[in-house]
Gaussian input, Z-matrix of N, CA and C with variables (Angstrom, degrees):
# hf/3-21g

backbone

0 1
 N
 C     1     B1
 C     2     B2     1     A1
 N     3     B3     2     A2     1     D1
 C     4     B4     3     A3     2     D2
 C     5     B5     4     A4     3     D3
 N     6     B6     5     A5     4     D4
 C     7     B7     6     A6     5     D5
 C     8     B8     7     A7     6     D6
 N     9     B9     8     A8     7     D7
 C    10    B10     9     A9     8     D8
 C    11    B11    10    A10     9     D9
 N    12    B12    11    A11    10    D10
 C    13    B13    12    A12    11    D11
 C    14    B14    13    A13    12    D12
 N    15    B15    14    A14    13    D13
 C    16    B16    15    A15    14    D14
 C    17    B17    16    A16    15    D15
 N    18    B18    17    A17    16    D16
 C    19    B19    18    A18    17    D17
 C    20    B20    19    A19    18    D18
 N    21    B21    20    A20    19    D19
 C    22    B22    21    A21    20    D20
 C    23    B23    22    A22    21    D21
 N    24    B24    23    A23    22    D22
 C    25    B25    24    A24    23    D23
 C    26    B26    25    A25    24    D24
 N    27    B27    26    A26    25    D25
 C    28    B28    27    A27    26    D26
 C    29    B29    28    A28    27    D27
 N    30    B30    29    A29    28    D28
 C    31    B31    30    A30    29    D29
 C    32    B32    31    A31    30    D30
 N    33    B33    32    A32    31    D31
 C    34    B34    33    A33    32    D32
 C    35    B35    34    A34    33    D33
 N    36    B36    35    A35    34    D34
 C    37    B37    36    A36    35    D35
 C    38    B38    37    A37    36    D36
 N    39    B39    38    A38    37    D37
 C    40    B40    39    A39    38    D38
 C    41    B41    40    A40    39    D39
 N    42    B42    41    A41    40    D40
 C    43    B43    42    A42    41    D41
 C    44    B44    43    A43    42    D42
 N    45    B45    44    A44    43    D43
 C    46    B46    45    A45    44    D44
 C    47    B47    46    A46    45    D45
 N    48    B48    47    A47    46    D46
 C    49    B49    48    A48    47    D47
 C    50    B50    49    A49    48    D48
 N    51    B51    50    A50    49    D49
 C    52    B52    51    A51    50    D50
 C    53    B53    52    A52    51    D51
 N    54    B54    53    A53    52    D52
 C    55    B55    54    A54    53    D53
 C    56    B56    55    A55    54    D54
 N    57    B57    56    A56    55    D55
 C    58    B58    57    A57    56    D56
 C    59    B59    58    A58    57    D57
 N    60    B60    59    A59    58    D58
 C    61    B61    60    A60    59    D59
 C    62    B62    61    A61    60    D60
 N    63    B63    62    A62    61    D61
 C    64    B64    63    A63    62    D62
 C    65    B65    64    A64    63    D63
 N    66    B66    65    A65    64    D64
 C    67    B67    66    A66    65    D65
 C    68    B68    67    A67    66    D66
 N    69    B69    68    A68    67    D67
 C    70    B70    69    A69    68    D68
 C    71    B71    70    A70    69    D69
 N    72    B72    71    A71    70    D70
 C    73    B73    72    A72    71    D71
 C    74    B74    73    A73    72    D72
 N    75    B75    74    A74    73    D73
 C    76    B76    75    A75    74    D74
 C    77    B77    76    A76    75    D75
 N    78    B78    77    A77    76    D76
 C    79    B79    78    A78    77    D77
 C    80    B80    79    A79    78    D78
 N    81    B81    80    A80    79    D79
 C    82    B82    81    A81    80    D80
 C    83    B83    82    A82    81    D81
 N    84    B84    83    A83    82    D82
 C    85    B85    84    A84    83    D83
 C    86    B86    85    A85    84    D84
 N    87    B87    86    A86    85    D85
 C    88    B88    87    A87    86    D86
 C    89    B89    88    A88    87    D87
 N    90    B90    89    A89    88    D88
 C    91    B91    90    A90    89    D89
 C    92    B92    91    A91    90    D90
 N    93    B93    92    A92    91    D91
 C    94    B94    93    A93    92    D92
 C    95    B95    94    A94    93    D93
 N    96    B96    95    A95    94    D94
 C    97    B97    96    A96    95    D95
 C    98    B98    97    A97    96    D96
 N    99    B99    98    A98    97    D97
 C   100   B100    99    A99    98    D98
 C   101   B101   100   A100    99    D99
 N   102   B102   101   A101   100   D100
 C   103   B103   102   A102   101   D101
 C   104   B104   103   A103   102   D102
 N   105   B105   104   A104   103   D103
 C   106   B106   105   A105   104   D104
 C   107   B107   106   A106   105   D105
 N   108   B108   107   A107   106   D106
 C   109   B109   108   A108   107   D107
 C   110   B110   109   A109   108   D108
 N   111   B111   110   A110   109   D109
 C   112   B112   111   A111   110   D110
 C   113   B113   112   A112   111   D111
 N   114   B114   113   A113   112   D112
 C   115   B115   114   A114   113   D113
 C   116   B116   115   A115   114   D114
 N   117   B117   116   A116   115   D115
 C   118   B118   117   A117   116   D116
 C   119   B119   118   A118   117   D117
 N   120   B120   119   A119   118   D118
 C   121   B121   120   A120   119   D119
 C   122   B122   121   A121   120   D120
 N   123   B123   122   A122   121   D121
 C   124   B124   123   A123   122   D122
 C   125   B125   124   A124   123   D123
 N   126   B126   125   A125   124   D124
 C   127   B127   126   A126   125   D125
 C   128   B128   127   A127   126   D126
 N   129   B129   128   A128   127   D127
 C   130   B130   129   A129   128   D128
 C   131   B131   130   A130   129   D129
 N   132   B132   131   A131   130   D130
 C   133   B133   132   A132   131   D131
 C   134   B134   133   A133   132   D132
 N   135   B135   134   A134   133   D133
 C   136   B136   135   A135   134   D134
 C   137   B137   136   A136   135   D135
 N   138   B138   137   A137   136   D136
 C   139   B139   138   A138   137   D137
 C   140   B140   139   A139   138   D138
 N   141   B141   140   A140   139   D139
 C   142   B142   141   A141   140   D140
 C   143   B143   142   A142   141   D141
 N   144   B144   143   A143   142   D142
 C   145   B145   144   A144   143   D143
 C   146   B146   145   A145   144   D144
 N   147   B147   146   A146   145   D145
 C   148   B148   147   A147   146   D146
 C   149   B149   148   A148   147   D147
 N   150   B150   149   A149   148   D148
 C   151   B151   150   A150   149   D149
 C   152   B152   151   A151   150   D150
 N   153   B153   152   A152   151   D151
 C   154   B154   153   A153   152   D152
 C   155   B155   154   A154   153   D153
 N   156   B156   155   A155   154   D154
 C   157   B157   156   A156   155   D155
 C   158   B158   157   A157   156   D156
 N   159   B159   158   A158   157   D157
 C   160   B160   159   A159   158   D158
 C   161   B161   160   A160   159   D159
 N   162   B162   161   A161   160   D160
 C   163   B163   162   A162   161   D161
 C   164   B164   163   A163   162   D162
 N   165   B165   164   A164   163   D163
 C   166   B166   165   A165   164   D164
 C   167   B167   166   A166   165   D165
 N   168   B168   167   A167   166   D166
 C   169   B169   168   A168   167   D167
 C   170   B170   169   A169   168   D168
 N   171   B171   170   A170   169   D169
 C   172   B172   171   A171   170   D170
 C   173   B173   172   A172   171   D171
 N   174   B174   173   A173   172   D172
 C   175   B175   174   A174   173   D173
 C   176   B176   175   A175   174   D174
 N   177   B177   176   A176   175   D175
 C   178   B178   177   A177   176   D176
 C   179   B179   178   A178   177   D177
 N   180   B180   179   A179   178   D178
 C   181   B181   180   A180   179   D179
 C   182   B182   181   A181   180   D180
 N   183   B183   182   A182   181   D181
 C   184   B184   183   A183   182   D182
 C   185   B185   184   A184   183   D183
 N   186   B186   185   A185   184   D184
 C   187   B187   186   A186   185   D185
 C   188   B188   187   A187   186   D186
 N   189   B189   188   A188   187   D187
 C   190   B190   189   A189   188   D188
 C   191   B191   190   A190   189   D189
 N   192   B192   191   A191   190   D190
 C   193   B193   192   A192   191   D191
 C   194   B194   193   A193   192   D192
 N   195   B195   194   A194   193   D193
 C   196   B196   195   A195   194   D194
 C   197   B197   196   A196   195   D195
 N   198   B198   197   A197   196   D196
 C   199   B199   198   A198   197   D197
 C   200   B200   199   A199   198   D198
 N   201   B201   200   A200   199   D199
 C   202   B202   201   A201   200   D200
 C   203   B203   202   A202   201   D201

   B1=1.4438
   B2=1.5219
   B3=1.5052
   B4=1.9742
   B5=2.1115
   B6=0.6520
   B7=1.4938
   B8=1.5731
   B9=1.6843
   B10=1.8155
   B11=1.4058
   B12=1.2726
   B13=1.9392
   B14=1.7284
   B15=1.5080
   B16=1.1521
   B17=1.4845
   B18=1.3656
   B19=1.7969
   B20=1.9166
   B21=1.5689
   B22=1.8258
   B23=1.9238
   B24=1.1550
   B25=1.2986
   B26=2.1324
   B27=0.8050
   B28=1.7506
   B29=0.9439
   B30=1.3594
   B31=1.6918
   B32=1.8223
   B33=1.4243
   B34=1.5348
   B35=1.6696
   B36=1.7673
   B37=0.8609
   B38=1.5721
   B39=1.2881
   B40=1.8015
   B41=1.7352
   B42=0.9347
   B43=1.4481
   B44=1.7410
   B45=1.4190
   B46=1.8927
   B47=1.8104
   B48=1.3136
   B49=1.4183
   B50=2.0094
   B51=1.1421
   B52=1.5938
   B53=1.4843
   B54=1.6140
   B55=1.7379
   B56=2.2012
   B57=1.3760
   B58=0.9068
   B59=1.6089
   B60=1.7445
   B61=1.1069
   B62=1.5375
   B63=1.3794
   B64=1.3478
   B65=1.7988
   B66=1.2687
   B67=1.3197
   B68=1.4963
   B69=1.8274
   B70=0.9480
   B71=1.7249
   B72=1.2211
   B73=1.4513
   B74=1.6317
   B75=1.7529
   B76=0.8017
   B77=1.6653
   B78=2.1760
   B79=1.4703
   B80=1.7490
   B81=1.5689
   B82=1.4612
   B83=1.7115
   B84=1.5633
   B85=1.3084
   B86=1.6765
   B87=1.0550
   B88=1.3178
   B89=1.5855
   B90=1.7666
   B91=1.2911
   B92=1.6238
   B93=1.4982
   B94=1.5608
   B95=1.6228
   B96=0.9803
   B97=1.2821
   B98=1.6694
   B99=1.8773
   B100=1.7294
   B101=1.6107
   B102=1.1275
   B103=1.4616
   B104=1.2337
   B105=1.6493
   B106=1.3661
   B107=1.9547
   B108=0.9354
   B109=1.3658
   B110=1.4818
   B111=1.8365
   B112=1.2253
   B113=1.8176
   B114=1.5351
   B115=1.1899
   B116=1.9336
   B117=1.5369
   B118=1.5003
   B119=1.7622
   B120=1.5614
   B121=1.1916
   B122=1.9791
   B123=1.6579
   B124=1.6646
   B125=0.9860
   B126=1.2515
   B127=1.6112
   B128=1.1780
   B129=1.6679
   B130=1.8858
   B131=0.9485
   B132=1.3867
   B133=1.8022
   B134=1.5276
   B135=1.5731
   B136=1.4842
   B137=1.3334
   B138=1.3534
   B139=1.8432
   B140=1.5972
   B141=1.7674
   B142=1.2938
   B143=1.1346
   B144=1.3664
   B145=1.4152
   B146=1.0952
   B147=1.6518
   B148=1.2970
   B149=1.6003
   B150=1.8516
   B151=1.4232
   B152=2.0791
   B153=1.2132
   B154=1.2772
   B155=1.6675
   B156=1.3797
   B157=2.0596
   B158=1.8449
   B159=1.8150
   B160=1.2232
   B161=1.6055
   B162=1.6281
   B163=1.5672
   B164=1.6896
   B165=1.1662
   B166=1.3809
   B167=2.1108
   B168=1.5715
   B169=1.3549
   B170=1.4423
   B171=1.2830
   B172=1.3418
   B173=1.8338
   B174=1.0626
   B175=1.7006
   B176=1.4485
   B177=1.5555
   B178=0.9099
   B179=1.9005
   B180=1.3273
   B181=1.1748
   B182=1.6137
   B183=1.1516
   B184=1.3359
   B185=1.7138
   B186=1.5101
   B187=1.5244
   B188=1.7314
   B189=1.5835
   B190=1.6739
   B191=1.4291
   B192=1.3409
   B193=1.5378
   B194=1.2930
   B195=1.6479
   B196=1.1166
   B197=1.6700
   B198=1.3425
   B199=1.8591
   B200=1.2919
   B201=1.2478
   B202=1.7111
   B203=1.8488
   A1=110.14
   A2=98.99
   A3=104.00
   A4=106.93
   A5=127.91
   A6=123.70
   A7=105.46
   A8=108.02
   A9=100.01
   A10=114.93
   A11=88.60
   A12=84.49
   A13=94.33
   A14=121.58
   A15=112.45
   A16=120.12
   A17=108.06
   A18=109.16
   A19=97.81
   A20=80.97
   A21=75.98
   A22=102.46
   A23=119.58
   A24=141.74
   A25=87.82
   A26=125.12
   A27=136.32
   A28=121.86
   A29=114.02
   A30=161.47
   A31=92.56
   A32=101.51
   A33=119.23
   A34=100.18
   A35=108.20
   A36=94.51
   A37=133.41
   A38=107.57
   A39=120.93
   A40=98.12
   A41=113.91
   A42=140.62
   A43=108.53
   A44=103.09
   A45=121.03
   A46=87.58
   A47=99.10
   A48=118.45
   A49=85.82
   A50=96.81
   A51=102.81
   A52=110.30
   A53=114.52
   A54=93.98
   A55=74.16
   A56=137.85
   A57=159.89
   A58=98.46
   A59=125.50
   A60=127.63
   A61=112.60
   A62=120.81
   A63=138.40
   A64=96.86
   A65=139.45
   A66=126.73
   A67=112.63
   A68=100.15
   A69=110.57
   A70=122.64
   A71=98.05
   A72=113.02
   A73=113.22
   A74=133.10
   A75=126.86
   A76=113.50
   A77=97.16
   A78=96.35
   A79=105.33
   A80=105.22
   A81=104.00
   A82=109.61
   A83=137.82
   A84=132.16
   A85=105.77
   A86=127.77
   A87=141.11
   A88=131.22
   A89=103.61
   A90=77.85
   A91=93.64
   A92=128.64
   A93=122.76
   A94=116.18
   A95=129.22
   A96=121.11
   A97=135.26
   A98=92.62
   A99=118.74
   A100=100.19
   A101=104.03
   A102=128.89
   A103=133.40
   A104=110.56
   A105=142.58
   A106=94.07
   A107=165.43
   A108=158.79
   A109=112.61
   A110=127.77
   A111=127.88
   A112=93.02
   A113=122.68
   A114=125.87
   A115=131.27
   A116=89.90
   A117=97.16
   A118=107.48
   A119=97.93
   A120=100.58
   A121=97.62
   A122=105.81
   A123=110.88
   A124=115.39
   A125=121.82
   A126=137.26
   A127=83.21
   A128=118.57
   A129=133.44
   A130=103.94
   A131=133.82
   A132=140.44
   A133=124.71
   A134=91.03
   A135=119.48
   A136=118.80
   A137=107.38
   A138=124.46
   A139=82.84
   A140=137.59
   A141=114.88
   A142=138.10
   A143=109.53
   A144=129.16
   A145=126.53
   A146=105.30
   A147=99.15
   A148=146.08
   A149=90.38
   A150=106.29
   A151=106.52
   A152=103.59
   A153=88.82
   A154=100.60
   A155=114.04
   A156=117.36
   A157=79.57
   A158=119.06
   A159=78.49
   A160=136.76
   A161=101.98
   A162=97.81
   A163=102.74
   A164=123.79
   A165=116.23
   A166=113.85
   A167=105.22
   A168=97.31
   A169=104.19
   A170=145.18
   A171=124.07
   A172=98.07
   A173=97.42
   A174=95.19
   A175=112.61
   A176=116.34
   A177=112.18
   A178=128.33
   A179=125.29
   A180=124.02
   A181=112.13
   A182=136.23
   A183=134.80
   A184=113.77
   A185=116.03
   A186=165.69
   A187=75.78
   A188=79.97
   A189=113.94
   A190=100.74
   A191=125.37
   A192=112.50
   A193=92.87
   A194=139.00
   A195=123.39
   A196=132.76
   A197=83.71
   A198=116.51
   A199=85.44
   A200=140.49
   A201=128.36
   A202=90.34
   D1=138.80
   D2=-168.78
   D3=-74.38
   D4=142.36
   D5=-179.90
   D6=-125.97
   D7=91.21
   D8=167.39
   D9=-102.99
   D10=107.73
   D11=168.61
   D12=-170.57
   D13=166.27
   D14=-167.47
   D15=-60.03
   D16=6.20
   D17=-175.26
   D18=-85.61
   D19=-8.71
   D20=-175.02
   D21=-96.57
   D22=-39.71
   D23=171.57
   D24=-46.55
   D25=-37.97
   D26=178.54
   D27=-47.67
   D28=-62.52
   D29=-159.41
   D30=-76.46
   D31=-59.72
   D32=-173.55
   D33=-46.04
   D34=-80.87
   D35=-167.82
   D36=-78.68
   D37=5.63
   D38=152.39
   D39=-37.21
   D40=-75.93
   D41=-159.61
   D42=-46.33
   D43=-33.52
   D44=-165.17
   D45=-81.37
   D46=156.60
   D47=-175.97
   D48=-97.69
   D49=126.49
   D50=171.57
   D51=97.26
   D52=-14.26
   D53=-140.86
   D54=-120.41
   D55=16.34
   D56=-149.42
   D57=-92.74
   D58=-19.67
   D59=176.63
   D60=-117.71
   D61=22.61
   D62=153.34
   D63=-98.72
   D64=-55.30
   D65=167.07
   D66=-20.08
   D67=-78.49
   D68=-169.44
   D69=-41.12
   D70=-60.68
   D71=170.91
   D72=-44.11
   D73=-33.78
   D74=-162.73
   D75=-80.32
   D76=-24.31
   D77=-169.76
   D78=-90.92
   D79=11.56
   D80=176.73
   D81=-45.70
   D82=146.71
   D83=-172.52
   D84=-68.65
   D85=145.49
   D86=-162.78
   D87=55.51
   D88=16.66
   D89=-171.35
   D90=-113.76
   D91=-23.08
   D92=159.59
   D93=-27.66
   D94=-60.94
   D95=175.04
   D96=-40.03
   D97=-49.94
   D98=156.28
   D99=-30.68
   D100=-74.89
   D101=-174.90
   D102=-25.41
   D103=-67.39
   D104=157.12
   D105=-60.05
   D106=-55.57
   D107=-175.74
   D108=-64.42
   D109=-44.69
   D110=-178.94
   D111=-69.63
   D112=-53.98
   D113=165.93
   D114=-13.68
   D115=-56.97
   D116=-172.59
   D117=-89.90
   D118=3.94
   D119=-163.32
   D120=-98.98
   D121=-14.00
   D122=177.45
   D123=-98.47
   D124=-0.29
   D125=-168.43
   D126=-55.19
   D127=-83.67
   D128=-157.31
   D129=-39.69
   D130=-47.25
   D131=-152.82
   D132=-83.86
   D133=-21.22
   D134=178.99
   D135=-36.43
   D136=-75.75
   D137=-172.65
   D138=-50.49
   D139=-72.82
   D140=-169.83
   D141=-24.54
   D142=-65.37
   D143=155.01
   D144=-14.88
   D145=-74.52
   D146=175.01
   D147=-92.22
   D148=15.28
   D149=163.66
   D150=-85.68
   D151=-27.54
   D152=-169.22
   D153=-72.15
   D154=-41.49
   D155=-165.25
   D156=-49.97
   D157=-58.94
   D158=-156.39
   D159=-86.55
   D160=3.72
   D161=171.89
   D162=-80.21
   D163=-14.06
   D164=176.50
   D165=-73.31
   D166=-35.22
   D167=168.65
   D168=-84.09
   D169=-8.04
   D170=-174.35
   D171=-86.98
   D172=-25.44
   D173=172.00
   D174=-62.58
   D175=-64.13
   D176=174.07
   D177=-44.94
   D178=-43.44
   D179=167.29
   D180=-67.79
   D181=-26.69
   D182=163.93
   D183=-38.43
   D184=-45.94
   D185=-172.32
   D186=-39.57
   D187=-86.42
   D188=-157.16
   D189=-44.24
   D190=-29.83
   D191=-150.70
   D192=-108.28
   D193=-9.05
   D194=164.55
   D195=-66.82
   D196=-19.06
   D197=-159.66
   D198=-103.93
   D199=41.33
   D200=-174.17
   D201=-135.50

C-alpha cells in the first residue's frame, strides 16, 4: 500500500545519501505532526506550482534554442 503524506516524504529522505539528518530531525517528538499540517497545507498549491516551474523552464529552453 502507497503512503503520501510527509511520513512518506521521511522514509524518502532516510533513503537519500546526505539528506539522512532531515529524517532524523523529522522524527524529533513534535515535529511529524508540524510536518504532516505544513504538508496538507501544499497539497492545494501544488498543481500551481508546478504549472508555473514548468512554463517558466519551457521559457527558459525556448531562450536556449534561439541562442543555439
Amino acid at each position: 500500500m502507497w503512503t503520501i503524506s510527509a511520513r512518506a516524504f521521511v522514509d524518502f529522505w532516510d533513503s537519500l545519501p546526505g539528506w539522512q539528518w532531515a529524517a532524523r530531525f523529522a522524527r524529533i517528538r513534535g515535529v511529524m505532526p508540524i510536518l504532516e499540517i505544513l504538508y496538507r497545507g501544499f497539497l492545494p498549491i501544488f498543481p500551481f506550482i508546478a504549472k508555473v516551474v514548468g512554463r517558466f523552464r519551457t521559457a527558459r529552453e525556448n531562450v536556449r534554442n534561439k541562442h543555439k
